[in-house]
C-alpha positions as CSV (number, residue, x, y, z in Angstrom):
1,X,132.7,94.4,109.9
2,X,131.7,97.8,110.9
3,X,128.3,98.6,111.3
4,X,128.3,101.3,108.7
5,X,129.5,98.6,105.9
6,X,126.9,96.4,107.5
7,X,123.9,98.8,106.8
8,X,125.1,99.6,103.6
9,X,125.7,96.0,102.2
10,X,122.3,95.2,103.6
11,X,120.9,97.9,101.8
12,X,122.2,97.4,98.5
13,X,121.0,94.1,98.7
14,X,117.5,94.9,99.4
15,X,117.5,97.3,97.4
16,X,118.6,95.0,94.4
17,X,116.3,92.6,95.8
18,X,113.1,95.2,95.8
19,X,114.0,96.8,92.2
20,X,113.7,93.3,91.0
21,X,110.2,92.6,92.8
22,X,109.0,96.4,91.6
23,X,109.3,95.7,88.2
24,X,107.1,92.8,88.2
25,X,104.8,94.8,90.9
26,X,104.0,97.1,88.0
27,X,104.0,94.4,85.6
28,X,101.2,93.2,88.1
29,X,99.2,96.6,88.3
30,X,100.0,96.9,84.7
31,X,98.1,93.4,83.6
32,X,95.1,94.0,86.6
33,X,94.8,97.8,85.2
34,X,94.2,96.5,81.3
35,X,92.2,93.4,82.3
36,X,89.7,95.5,85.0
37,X,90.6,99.4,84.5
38,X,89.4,101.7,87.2
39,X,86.1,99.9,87.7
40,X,83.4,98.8,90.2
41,X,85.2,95.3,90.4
42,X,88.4,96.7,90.8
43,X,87.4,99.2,93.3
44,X,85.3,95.9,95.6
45,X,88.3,93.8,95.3
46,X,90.8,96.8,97.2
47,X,87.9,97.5,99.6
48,X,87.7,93.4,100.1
49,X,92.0,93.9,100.8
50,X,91.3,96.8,103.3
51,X,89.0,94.6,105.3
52,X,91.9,92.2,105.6
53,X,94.3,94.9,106.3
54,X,92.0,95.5,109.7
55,X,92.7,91.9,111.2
56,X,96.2,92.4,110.3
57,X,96.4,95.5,112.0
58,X,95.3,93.4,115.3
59,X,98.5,92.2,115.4
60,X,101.0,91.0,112.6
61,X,102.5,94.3,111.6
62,X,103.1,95.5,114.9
63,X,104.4,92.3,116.6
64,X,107.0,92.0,113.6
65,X,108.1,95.8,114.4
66,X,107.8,95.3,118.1
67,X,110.1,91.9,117.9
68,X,113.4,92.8,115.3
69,X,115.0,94.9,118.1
70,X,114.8,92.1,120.9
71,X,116.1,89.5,119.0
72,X,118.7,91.5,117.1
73,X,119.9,92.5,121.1
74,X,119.9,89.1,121.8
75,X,121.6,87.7,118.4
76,X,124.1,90.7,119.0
77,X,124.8,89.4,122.9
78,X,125.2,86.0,121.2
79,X,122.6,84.1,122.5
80,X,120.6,82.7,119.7
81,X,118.6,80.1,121.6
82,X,116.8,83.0,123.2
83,X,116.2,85.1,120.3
84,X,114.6,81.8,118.5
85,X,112.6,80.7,121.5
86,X,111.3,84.7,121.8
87,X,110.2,84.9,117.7
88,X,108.9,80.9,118.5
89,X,106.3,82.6,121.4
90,X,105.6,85.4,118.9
91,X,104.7,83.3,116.3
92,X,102.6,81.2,117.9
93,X,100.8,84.3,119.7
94,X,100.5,86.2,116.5
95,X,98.8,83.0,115.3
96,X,96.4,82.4,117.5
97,X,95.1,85.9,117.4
98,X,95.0,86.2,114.1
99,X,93.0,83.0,113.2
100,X,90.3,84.2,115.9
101,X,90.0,87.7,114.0
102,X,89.7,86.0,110.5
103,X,86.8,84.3,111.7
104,X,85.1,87.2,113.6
105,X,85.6,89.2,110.6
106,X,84.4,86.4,108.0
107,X,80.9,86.3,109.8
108,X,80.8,90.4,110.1
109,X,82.1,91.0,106.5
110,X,79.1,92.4,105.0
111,X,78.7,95.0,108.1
112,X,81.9,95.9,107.3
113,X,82.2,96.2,104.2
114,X,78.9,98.5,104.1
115,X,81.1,100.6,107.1
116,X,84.1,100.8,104.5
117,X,82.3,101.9,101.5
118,X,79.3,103.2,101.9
119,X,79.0,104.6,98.5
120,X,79.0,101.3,97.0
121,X,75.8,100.0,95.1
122,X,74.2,96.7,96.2
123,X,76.0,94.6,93.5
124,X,79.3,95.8,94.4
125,X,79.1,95.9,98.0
126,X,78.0,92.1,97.4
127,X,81.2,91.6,95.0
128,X,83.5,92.7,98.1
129,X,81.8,90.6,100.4
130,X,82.6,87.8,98.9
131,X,85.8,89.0,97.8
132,X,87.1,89.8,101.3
133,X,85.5,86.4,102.7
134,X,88.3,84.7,100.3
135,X,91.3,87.2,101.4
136,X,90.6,86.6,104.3
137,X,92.2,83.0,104.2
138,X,95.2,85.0,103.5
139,X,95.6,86.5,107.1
140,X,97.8,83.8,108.6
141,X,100.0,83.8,105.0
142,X,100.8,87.5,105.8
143,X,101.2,87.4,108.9
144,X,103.6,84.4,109.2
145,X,105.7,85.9,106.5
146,X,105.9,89.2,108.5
147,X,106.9,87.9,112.0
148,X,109.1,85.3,110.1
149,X,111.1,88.4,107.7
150,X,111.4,90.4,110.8
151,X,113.0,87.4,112.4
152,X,115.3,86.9,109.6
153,X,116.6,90.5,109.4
154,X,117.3,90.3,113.0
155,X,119.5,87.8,112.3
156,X,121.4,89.6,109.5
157,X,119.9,87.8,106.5
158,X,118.3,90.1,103.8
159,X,117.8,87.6,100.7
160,X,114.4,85.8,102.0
161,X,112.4,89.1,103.3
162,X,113.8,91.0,99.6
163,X,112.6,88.2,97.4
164,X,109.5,87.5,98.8
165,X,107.4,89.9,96.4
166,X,108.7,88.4,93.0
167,X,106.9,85.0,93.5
168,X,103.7,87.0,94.8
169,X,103.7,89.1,91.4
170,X,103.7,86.1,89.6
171,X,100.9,84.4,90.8
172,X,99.0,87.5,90.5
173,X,99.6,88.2,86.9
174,X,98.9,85.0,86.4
175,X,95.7,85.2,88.2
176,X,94.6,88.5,86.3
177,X,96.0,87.7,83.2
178,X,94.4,83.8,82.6
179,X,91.7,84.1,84.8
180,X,90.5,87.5,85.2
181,X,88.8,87.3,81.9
182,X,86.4,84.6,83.0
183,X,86.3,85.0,87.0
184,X,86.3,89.1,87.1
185,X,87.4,90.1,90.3
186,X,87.1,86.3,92.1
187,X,90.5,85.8,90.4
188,X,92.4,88.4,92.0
189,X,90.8,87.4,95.6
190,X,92.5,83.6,95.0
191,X,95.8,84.7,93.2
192,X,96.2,87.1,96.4
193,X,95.5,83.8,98.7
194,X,97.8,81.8,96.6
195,X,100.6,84.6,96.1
196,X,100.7,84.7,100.3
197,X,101.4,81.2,101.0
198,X,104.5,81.3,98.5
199,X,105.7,84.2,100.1
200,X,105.5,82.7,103.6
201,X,107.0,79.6,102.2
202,X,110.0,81.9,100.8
203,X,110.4,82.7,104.3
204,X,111.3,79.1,106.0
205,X,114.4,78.8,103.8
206,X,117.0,80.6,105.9
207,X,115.8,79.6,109.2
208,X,118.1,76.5,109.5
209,X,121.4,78.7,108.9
210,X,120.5,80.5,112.6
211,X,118.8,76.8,114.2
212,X,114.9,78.3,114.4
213,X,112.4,75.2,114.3
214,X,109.1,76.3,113.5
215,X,106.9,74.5,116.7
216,X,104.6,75.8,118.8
217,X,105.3,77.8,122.3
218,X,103.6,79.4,124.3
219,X,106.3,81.3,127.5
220,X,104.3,84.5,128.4
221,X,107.0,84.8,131.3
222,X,109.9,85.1,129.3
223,X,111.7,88.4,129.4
224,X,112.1,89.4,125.6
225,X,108.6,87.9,125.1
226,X,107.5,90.7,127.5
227,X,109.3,93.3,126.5
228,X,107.6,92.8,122.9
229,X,104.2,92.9,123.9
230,X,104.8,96.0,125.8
231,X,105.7,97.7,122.6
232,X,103.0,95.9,120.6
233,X,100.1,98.0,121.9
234,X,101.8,101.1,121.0
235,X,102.5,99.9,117.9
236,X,98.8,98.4,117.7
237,X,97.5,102.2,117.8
238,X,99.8,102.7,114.8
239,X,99.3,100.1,112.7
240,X,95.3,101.2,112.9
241,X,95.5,105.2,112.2
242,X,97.4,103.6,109.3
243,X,94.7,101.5,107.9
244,X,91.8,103.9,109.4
245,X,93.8,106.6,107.1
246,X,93.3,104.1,103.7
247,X,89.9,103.1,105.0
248,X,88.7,107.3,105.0
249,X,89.9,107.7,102.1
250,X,88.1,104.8,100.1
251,X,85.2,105.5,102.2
252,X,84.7,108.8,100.8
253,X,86.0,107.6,97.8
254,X,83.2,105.1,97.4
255,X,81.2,107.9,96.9
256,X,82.5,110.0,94.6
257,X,82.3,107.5,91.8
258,X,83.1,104.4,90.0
259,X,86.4,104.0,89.5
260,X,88.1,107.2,92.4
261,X,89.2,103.8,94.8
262,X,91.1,102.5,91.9
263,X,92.5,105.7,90.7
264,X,93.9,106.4,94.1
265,X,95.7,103.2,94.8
266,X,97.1,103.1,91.4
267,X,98.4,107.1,92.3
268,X,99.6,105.5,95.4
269,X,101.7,103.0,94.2
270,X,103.4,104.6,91.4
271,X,104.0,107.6,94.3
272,X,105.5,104.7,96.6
273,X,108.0,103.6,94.4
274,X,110.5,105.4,95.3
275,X,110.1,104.6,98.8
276,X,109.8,101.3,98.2
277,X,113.4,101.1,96.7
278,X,114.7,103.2,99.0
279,X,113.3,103.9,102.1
280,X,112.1,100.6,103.0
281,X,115.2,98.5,102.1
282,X,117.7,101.1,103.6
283,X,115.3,100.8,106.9
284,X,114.6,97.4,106.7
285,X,118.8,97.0,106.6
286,X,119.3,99.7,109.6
287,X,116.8,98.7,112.0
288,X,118.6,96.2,113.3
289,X,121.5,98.6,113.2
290,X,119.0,101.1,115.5
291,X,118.5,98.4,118.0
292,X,121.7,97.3,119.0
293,X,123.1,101.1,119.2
294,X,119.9,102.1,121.2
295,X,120.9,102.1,124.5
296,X,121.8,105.4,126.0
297,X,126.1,104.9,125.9
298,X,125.5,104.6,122.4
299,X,123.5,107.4,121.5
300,X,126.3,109.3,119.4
301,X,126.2,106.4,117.4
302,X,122.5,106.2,116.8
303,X,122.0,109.9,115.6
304,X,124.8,109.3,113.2
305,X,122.9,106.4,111.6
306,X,119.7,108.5,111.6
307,X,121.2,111.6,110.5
308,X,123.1,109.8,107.6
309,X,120.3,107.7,106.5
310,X,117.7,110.6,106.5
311,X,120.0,113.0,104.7
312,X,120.4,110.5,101.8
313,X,117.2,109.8,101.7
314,X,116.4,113.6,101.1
315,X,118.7,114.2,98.7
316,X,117.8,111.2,96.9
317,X,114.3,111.5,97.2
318,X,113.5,115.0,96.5
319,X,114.1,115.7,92.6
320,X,112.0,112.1,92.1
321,X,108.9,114.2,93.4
322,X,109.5,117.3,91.8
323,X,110.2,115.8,88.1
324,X,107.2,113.3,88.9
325,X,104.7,115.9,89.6
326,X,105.8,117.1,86.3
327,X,105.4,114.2,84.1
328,X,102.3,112.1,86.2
329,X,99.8,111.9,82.8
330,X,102.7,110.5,80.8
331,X,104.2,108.4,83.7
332,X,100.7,106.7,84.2
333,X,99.8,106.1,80.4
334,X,103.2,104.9,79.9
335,X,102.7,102.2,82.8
336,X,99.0,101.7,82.5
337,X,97.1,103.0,79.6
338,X,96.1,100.1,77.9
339,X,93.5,98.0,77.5
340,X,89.8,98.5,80.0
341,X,92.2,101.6,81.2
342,X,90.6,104.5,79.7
343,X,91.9,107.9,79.6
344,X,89.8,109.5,81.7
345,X,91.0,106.8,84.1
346,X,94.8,108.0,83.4
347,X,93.4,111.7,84.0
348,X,92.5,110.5,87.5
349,X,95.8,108.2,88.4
350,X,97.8,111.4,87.7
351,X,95.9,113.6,89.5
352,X,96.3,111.1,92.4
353,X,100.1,111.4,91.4
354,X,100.6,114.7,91.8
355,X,98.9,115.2,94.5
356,X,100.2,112.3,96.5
357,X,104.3,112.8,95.2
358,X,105.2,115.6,98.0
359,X,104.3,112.7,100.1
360,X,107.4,110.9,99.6
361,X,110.1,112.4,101.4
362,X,107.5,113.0,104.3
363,X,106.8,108.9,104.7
364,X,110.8,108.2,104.6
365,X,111.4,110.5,107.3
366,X,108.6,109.6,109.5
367,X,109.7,105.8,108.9
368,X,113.1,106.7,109.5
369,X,112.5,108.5,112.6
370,X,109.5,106.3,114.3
371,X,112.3,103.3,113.8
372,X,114.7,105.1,115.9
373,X,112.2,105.8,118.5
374,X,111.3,102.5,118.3
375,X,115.3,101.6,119.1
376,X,115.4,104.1,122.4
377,X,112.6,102.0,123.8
378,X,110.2,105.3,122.9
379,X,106.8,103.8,121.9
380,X,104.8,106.8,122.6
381,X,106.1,109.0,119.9
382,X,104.8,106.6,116.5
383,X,101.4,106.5,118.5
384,X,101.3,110.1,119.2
385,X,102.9,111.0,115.1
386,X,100.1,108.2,114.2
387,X,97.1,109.8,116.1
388,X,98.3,113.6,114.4
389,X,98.5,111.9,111.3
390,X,95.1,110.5,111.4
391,X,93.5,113.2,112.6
392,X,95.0,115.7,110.0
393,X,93.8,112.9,107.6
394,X,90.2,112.4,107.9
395,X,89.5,115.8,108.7
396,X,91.3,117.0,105.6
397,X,89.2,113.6,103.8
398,X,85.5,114.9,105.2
399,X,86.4,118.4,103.7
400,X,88.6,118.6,100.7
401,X,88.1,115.2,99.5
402,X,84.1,115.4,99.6
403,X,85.0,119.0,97.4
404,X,87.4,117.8,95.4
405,X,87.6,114.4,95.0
406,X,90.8,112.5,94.0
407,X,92.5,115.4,94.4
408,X,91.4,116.3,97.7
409,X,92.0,112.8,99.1
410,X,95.2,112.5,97.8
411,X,96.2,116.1,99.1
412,X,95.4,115.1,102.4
413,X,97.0,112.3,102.4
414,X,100.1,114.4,102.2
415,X,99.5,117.2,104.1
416,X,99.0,114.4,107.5
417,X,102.5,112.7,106.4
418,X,104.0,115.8,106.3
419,X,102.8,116.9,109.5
420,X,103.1,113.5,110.7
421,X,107.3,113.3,109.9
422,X,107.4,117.5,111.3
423,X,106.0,115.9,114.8
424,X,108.1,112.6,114.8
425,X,111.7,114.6,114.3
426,X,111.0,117.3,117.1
427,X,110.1,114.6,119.0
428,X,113.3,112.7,118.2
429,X,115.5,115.6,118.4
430,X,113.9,117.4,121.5
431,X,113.8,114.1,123.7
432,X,116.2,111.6,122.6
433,X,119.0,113.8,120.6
434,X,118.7,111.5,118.4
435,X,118.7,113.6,114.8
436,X,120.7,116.3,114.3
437,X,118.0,119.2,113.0
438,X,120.5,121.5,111.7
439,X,122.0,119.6,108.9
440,X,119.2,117.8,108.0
441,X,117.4,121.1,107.5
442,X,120.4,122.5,105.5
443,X,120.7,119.7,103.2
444,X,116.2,119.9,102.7
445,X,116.8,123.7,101.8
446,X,119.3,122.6,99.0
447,X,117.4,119.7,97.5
448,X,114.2,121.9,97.1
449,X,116.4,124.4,95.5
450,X,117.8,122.0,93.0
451,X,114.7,120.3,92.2
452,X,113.0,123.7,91.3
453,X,115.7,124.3,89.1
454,X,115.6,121.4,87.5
455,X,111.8,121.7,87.1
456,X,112.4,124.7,85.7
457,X,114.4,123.9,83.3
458,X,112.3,120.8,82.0
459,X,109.7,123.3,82.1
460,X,111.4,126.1,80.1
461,X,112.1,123.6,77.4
462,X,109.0,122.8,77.1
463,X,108.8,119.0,77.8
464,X,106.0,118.1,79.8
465,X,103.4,119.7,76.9
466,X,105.6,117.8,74.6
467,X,105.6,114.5,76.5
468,X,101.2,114.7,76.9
469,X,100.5,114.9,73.2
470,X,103.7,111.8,72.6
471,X,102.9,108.5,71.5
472,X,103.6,105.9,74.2
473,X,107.1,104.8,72.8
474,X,107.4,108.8,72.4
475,X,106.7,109.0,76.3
476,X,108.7,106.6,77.3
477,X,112.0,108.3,75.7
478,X,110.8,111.8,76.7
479,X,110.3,110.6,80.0
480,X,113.8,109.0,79.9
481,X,115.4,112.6,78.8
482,X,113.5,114.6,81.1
483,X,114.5,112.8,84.3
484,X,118.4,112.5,82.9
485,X,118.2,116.2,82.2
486,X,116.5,116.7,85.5
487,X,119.2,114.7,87.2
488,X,122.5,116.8,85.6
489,X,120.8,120.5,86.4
490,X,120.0,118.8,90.2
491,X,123.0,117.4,90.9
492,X,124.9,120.5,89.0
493,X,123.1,123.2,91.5
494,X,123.7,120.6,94.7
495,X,127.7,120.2,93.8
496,X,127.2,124.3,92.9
497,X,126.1,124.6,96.6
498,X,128.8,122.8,98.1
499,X,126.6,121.1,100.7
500,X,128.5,117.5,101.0
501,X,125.5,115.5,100.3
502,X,126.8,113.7,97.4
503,X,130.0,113.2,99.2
504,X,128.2,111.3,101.9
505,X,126.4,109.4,99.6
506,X,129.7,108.2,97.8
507,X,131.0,107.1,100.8
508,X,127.7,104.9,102.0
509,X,127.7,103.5,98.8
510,X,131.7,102.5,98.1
511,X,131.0,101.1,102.5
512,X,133.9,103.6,103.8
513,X,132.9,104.1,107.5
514,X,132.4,106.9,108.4
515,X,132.7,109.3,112.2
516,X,130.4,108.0,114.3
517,X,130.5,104.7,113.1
518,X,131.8,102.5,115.1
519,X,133.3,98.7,115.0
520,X,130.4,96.3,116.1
């Protein structure tokens, strides 16, 4: 099979596989956002997850990132008892740290937690103490399932790492929906400890199909073993600006009122959509892909994939943000206005969503493009696109999101992706050749100039005033129309402009390989 039909059949999978697992995601936020709205107990429980988030960023999601590469080299060369005995070391190292920074954080959580939000009042700040004292059990769950899915996907086997979020959704709108009521926020904490075991347990199903036994090891001296934990510290560095980035934000959000750390997250994930069904199944499929064409002989090869993949996700991408922008009030009553979910707190989602939406196309191509980095053996670049990113960040969080509140922190949000994917693709093109600038620029040009079009006609018709005064099931149709009308006049001015995207896109998706594609 050629690697191109590879990619592409791994992508459609996950894809599948994500939409599935999305639409009970927002079944999830939709239950938690009627049962708690944008609250004080809403807005402990995702300060009690970011605490979490900062022993996971000691280690699991960099290790996972740091170890598909080695073993798919080593799967690739055919030599499967190494690539098991390098993810066993891993996993038993990734343990081991991770259990010693649960505990360190369990005693410190209340220091923390006054760090992280310092705009909380007394009763809240104690809420996500104890909140983030129970997550915390979670750690290992999360970080087991990470090293585990990597391991899987190195190995060609998509099914376990795209299901795992369906059985986690359940067990959270169970939690929220029975026992929120009667436990507040308490019930979220233990639904999110439960809903991690069952993912990792997801996780164990394929390993006897490629012979890895789960048992402890501990070979610092092995060769692949090494060469992931020289990546790992890179990758350390940029699995922290990450969560330092969400920590600003609900730092300073703490203080701008009840309810602004809810607001934002719920803007965030309806923004993230997109790349969630996109972007992180069509990487999670080509990584592998990166990895085995990353060494110099096959560089042709690699700045195909990463051309082809970033293209599509451009063209793909784009119109979603423009037509969202448009439509965020209706989009976030349609999915959460109901119940404790007041209006005002649907004012504040969509001013997250709009703010946050340009951010879209900037996270693909940064992920995209840090991945294939990642593949040449370049882990300076992610830390160097992290540290920008960061920076641009909280300095953009300590000046327009004290002014201007949800909309300030969301807006600089995407102002540090955007200038965090600019630094990450001269980077890639300037030292590795491994993007081609030219045509990636062209086809951006032509997608912005569709998706204003389309805007504009939406606009000109006068839907979006006629979608905010709808009823919901009015919304819901009007938001259907909009995006299909969106989608002729966009694809209408792309075909008009004879750029070849949609040509390309055909041929990923009927698995025709394509030049620079080569037989694996």
């Amino acid at each position: 099979m050629s690697a191109g039909r590879g990619v592409a059949r791994a992508a459609i999978l996950l894809a599948t596989l994500t939409a599935v697992s999305q639409v009970f995601g927002f079944a999830r936020d939709a239950v938690i956002a009627a049962v708690y709205g944008a609250s004080s107990a809403l807005d402990a429980y995702l300060v009690a997850q970011g605490l979490m988030n900062l022993v996971l960023a000691l280690a699991a999601g960099a290790i996972s990132r740091a170890l598909v590469p080695v073993v798919s080299r080593a799967v690739a060369a055919g030599d499967q008892q190494r690539a098991n005995r390098v993810v066993q070391v891993v996993l038993t190292l990734t343990m081991l740290v991770l259990m010693s920074g649960a505990v360190v954080m369990y005693f410190a959580a209340e220091l923390v937690v006054m760090v992280l939000a310092p705009g909380f009042d007394e009763s809240t700040r104690t809420l996500a103490v104890e909140l983030a004292r129970i997550v915390l059990v979670a750690t290992v769950f999360v970080a087991a399932t990470d090293v585990l899915a990597a391991a899987t996907q190195a190995n060609g086997r998509f099914f376990a790492s795209g299901i795992q979020g369906l059985p986690f959704n359940v067990v959270m709108i169970a939690a929220a929906a029975f026992f929120g009521p009667t436990f507040g926020a308490h019930a979220l904490a233990v639904g999110f400890v439960v809903g991690s075991a069952v993912r990792m347990l997801i996780q164990l199903i394929p390993l006897p199909k490629f012979s890895l036994r789960l048992r402890p090891r501990l070979d610092l001296h092995d060769p692949g073993v090494l060469e992931v934990l020289r990546l790992v510290p890179a990758l350390l560095i940029t699995t922290a600006a990450v969560n330092v980035n969400t920590l600003v934000d609900r730092a300073v959000g703490s203080a701008q009122g009840e309810g602004v750390v809810a607001a934002l997250n719920f803007g965030w994930r309806i923004v993230t959509l997109v790349d969630s069904l996109l972007v992180v199944t069509l990487v999670a499929a080509i990584y592998p892909a990166f990895g085995a064409a990353g060494a110099p002989e096959r560089r042709g090869q690699l700045r195909a994939l990463v051309s082809r993949a970033m293209r599509v996700v451009v063209i793909l991408i784009t119109p979603v943000v423009g037509l969202m922008m448009l439509t965020a009030t209706p989009i976030v009553n349609v999915l959460f206005g109901r119940g404790a979910f007041t209006d005002e707190a649907v004012m504040l989602a969509a001013t997250a969503v709009s703010a946050y939406a340009v951010s879209a196309v900037a996270i693909a191509l940064r992920t995209l493009g840090s991945r294939a980095c990642l593949a040449v053996g370049d882990a300076r670049t992610p830390v160097v696109v992290s540290l920008v990113v960061m920076a641009v960040n909280v300095t953009g969080d300590l000046t327009l999101g004290v002014r201007f509140g949800v909309a300030g922190l969301a807006a600089s949000t995407s102002l540090s992706l955007l200038a965090g994917a600019a630094a990450v693709l001269l980077r890639l093109h300037g030292r590795h050749q491994g993007v081609e600038l030219g045509p990636l620029m062209g086809t951006a040009f032509r997608a912005v100039l569709a998706t204003a079009a389309a805007v504009g006609v939406c606009g000109v018709l006068g839907l979006p005033s006629w979608l905010r005064d709808a009823s919901t099931s009015g919304q819901i149709g009007g938001l259907a129309l909009t995006f299909l009308l969106g989608a002729v006049v966009y694809v209408a001015v792309i075909v008009g402009l004879r750029g070849g995207e949609f040509v390309e896109l055909r041929s990923v998706l009927r698995r025709r390989r394509r030049p620079g594609i080569e037989d694996e």
